[in-house]
N, C-alpha and C positions, 0 to 999 in steps of 0.2 A: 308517728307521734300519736298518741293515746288523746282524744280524746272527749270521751265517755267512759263511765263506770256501771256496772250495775250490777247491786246487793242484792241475793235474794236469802233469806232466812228459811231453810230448810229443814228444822227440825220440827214434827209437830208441835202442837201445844195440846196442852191434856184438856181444857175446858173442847176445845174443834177438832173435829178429824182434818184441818189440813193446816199445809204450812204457811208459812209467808210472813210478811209480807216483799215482796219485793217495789226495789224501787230503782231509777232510772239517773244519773247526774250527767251534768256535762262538765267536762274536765277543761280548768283553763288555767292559764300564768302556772304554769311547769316549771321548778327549778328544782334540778336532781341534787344531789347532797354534795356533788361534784364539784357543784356550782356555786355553793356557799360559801365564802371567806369566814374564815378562822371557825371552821364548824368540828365537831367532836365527831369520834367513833359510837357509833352506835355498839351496845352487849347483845346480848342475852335473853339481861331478865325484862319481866312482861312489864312492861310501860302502866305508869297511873293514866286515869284519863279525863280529861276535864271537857265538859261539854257547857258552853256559854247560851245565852240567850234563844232558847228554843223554849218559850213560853205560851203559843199557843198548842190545839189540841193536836194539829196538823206536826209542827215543833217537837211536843211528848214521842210523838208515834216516830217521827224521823231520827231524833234521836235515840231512843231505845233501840233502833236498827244499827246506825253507826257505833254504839256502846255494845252490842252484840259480836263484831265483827270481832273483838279483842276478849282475852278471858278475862275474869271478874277477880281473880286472884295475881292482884299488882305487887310483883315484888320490889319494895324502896328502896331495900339497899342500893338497885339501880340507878337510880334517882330518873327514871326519864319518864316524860311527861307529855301526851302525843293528847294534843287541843283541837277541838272542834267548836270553832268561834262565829255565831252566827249575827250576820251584819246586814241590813237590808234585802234579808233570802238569798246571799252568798255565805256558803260557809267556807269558813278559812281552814285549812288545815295546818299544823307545825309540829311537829317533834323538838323536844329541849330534854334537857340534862338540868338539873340544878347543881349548883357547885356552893359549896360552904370553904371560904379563905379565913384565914385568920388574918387581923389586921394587924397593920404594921404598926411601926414603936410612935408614931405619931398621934394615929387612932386610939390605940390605946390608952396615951396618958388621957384623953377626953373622956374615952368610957368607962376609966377608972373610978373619976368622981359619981359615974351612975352608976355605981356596981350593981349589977340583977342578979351574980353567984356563978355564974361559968364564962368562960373566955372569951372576949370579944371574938366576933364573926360578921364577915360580910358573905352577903349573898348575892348570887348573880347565875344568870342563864347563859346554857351554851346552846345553839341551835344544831342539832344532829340531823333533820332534812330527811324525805324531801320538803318542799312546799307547795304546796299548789290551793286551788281554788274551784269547790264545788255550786254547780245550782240545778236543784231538785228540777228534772224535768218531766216527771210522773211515778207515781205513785199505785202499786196494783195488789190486789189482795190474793193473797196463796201465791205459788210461786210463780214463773214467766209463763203465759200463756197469749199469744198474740192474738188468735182467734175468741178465745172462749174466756178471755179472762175479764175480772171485773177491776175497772180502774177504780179505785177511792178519790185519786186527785190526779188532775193533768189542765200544765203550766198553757195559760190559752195567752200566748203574747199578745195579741191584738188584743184582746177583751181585756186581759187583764195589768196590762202593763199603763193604762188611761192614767194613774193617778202615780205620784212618786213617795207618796203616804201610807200606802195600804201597804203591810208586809202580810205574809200567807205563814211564817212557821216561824 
């Protein structure tokens, strides 16, 4: 069983001669796609990607790494949607499909009187999976270096876990 993950960004950047950054998660609540009730097939094309509540500065830098990991060129026609939900410095992950139905003959006569000019439609998610649950356990600049490397940030539970207020990303 998996888990921990760890991202290191390996392409330089043109302003530094080096790469990075990497970073450290621990992987928890695993459910493979297997495992999903009424979950869709995953395609192809590259997923959009939606990354929620990463508002501090710590946040920006975390997320620009997870938004890295996928290319920047989302093809929609696929409609799928792979979410990075960040809740109390647990980030959630999910993959979904959006689905566009037309609505039936009941719906209809209702959004007849609102006519907006194209067909009524409802919308709704499919989950395509996996799911699981990440929390940043360190943060290192350039790529992995155990000896020689410099941390940015690392999760000190005792010190830092005193207050149930304080969020870090």
């Amino acid at each position: 069983a998996c888990n921990g993950l760890t991202i290191s960004h390996l392409r330089k950047h043109e302003d530094t001669a080096q790469a990075g950054p990497t970073a450290f998660f621990k992987v928890s609540n695993v459910i493979t796609s297997k495992n999903i009730p009424h979950r869709g097939s995953q395609t192809s094309h590259i997923p959009e990607l939606n990354l929620h509540n990463f508002g501090t500065r710590l946040g920006h830098r975390v997320g620009r790494l997870l938004g890295s990991v996928f290319p920047h060129d989302a093809q929609f026609q696929g409609r799928q949607v792979v979410t990075f939900h960040n809740q109390r410095d647990y980030i959630f992950v999910r993959q979904h499909r959006y689905i566009f139905d037309e609505k039936n003959e009941k719906q209809k006569g209702k959004m007849m009187e609102q006519k907006q000019g194209g067909p009524p439609v409802n919308t709704r998610l499919q989950e395509l999976g996996p799911r699981f649950t990440l929390k940043l356990r360190w943060l290192q600049e350039g790529t992995f270096d155990t000896k020689h490397g410099q941390y940015e940030w690392i999760h000190k539970r005792k010190e830092m876990d005193t207050t149930r207020r304080k969020f870090h990303l």
